[in-house]
N, C-alpha and C positions, 0 to 999 in steps of 0.2 A: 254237569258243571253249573256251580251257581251265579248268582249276579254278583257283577265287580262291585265291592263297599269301599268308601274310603273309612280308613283305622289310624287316622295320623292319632288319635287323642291315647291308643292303645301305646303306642310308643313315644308318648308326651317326654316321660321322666328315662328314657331308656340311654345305654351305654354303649348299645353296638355301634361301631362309627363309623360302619356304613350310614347305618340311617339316622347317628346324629349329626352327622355330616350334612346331609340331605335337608332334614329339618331347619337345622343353622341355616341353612343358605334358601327359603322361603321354599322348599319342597312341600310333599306329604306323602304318606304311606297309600298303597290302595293294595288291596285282597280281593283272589277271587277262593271260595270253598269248592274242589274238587269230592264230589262224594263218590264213595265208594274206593276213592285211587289212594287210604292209606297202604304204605309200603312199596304200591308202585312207581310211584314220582322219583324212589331211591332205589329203584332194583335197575339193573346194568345191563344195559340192553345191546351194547359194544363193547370192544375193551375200554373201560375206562371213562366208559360215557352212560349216562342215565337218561330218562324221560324226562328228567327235571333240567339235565344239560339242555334239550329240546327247546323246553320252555325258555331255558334262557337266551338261547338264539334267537328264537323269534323274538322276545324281545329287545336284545341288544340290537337289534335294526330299525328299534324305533328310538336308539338315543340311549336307554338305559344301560346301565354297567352289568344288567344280569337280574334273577331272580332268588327268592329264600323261598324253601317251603320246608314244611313242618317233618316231613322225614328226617330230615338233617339238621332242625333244632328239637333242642335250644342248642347256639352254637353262635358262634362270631356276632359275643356281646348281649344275644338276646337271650334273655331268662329264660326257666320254664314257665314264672308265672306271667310273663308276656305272651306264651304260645297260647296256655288257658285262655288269657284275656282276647287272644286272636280268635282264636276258635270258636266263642262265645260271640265275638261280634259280626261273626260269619254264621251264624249256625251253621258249625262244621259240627258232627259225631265223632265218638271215637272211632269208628271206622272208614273215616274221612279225611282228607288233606286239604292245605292250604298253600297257595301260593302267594308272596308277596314282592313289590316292587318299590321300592324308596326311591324317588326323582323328583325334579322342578314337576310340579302342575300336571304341564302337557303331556311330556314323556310320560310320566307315572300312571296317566290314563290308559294311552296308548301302549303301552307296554306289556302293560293285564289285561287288556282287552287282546292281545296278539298271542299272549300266553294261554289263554284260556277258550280264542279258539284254535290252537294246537292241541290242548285236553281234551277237545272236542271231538276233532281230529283221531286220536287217538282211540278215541270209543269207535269210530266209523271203520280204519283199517288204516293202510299204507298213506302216507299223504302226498298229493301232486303237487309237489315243488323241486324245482332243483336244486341238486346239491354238491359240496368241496369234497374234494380228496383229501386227508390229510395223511399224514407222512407216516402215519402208524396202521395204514390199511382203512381205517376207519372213514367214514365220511361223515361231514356236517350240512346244515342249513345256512343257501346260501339268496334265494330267492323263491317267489310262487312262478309257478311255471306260465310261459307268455300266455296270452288272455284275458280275460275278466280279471280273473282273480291278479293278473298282474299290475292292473293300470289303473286299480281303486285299492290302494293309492297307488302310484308311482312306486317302484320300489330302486329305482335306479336315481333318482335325482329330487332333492326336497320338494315340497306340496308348493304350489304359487296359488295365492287366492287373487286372480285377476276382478281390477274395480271396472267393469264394463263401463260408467263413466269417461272413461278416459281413452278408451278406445273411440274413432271415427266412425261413423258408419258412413261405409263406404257404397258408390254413388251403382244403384245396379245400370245394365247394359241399357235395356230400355230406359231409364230415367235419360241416361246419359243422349242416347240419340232424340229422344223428344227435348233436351233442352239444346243439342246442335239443331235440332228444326227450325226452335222457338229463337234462341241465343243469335243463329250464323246464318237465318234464314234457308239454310238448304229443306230443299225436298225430301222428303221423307225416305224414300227409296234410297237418296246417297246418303241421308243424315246416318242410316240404319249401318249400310256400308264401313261408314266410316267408325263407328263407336263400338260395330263388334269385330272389328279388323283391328292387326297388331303396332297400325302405326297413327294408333288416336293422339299417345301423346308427342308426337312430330307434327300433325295437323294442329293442333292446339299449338305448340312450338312457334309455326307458321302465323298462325292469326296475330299469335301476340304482337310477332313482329311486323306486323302492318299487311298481310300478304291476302288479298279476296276469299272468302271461305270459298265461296264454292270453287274458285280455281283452283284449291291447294288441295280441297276433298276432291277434286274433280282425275286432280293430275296423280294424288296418292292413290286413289283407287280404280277408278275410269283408266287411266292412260295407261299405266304400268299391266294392267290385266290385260290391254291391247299388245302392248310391246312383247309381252311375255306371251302371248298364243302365237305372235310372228316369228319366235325362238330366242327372243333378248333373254340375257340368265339375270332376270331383275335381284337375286339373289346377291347381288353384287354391290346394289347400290345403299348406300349408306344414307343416314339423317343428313350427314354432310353435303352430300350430294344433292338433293334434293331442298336443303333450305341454299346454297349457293345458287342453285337455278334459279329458284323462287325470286334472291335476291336482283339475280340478270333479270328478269320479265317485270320487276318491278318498278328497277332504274330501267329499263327502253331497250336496255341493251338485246333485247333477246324478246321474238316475237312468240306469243302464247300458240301459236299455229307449227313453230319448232321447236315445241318441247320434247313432241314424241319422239323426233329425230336423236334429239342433244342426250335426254334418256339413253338411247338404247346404243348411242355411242361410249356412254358412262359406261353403262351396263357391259357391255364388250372389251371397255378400257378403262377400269377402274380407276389406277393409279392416274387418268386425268384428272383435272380440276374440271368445274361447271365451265368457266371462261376458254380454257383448253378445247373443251368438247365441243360449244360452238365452235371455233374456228375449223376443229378436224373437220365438223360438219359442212363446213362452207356456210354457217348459218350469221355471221357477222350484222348487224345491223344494217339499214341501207336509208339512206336519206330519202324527205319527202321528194325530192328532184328524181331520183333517182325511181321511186314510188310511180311518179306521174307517167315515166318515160315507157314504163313495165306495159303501166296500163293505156297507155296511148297504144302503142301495139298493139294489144290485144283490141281496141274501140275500131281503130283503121282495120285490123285485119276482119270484121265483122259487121263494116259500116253498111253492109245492104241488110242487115240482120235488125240494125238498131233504126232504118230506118223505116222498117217496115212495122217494128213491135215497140218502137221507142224503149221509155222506161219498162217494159213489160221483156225486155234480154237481159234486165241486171242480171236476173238471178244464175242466168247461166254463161255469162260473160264473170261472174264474179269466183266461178271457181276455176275458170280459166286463167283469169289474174293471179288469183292465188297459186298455180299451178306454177303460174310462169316467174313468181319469185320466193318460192320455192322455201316458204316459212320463213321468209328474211324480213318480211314487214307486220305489223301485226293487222289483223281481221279489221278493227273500224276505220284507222287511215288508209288503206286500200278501199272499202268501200266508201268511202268519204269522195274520194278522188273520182271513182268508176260512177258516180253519180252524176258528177259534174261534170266529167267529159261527155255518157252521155245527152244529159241535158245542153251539151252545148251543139249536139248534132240532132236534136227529135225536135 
């Protein structure tokens, strides 16, 4: 098989209307010289079907209406002294064939180039493609078999030349948790958490709307990985869920000390809402009065403790305070209070 020529000038003045057709409409001719394959390209290789039918399958898949070759001219319109003039400008022999294709441009390339590696084909043995039934026993070409050879090109859906310009490049994992480091100030350890875990963009979600990074990375990742080793089906809880809470801790309503509670109430009873969940919880808000009274108890029931360590029992008076209302107030006004009562006894 030889090199594809273009031959449009061979069929300049010509009558076939195929290919004055083709020409008219800003086409051109291309040939490839098959040597050796005179008389084969026309011998009947099925009922009713030739090698040159072959050729024209594969091409008709790139667009073209089929192929001509020299076995079967002169014929439909084309001389003999065109076939001469073809064969000359292929160096075809007399003991050689010619295949040609009349299309716009692109097809016409692509057509003879598909044609003539099926003549190729043909010198090598059986070809690995699949193929149609048709209704008369026979079968055709219908595709190259999955593979390589199937997916250059595409043979199922037209070529797309993507302009990489226009695509984003997209932010990798690491970039991503080094700018929640840099960006949300978190520590590295939760930034990492959060950026290669499924619920980045609900923490992102969060921040926009005004909510602490670290408390929202804290409570999407930290807290739920708690609830869920205690047997919460965190599986349950939605975006919704989790920025409605967010919303309660930010308005007052709801102390960050009873999230894990109000969580794994959701979790258990989805179809609550955030606001529902506290109250199931008993997690209501509680006034600073209310605040003070908690921890006055707790200061009296351990006043020989504070007065022996003074300031030095906060720290284990303060999770006793917290014990004893029971995530209903948040972390700094409890200790705000438990400072000052004990200072008002040491």
């Amino acid at each position: 098989v030889g090199d594809v020529a273009d031959v449009t000038d061979v069929f300049a003045d010509t009558e076939s209307g195929v290919i004055r057709g083709a020409l008219d409409s800003g086409g051109k001719v291309t040939a490839v010289p098959l040597f050796g394959f005179d008389g084969l390209v026309g011998r009947e290789i099925q009922t009713d079907r030739r090698l040159g039918t072959e050729l024209s399958d594969h091409a008709k898949r790139h667009g073209a209406g089929g192929v001509f070759h020299t076995d079967e001219l002169p014929a439909y319109g084309v001389t003999e002294a065109e076939v001469d003039a073809l064969r000359d400008a292929v160096g075809a022999g007399e003991g050689d064939a010619v295949a040609l294709v009349a299309a716009d441009p692109e097809t016409a390339d692509l057509a003879i180039e598909a044609a003539a590696e099926r003549a190729e084909t043909a010198i090598e043995g059986v070809p690995e493609e699949t193929r149609g039934a048709n209704d008369d026993g026979t079968t055709r070409y219908l595709r190259p078999l999955p593979g390589a050879a199937r997916m250059y090109p595409e043979t199922d859906v037209p070529p797309v030349e993507p302009d990489p310009s226009d695509v984003e490049t997209p932010e990798l994992l690491d970039e991503k948790a080094e700018r929640y480091a840099e960006e949300f100030g978190l520590d590295a350890g939760l930034a990492e958490q959060v950026a290669f875990g499924q619920r980045f963009p609900l923490f992102e979600a969060a921040v926009e709307r005004g909510v602490d990074p670290t408390f929202a990375a804290s409570t999407l990742e930290s807290t739920t990985t708690e609830i869920r080793r205690d047997g919460a089906p965190v599986e349950n809880l939605t975006d919704d869920h989790f920025l409605a809470l967010f919303d309660l801790v930010e308005d007052g309503d709801l102390a960050k000390e009873g999230v894990p509670e109000v969580l794994t109430t959701l979790a258990e009873n989805p179809s609550l809402s955030a606001a529902e969940a506290v109250e199931a919880a008993g997690l209501s808000g509680v006034s600073e009065d209310e605040v003070r009274e908690a921890v006055v108890e707790v200061v009296e029931r351990n006043a020989d403790q504070i007065e022996n360590e003074g300031m030095g029992a906060f720290s284990g008076l303060m999770g006793e305070a917290m014990g004893a209302l029971r995530g209903k107030a948040d972390g700094e006004v409890v200790s705000d209070v438990l400072r000052e009562e004990i200072g008002k006894r040491s």
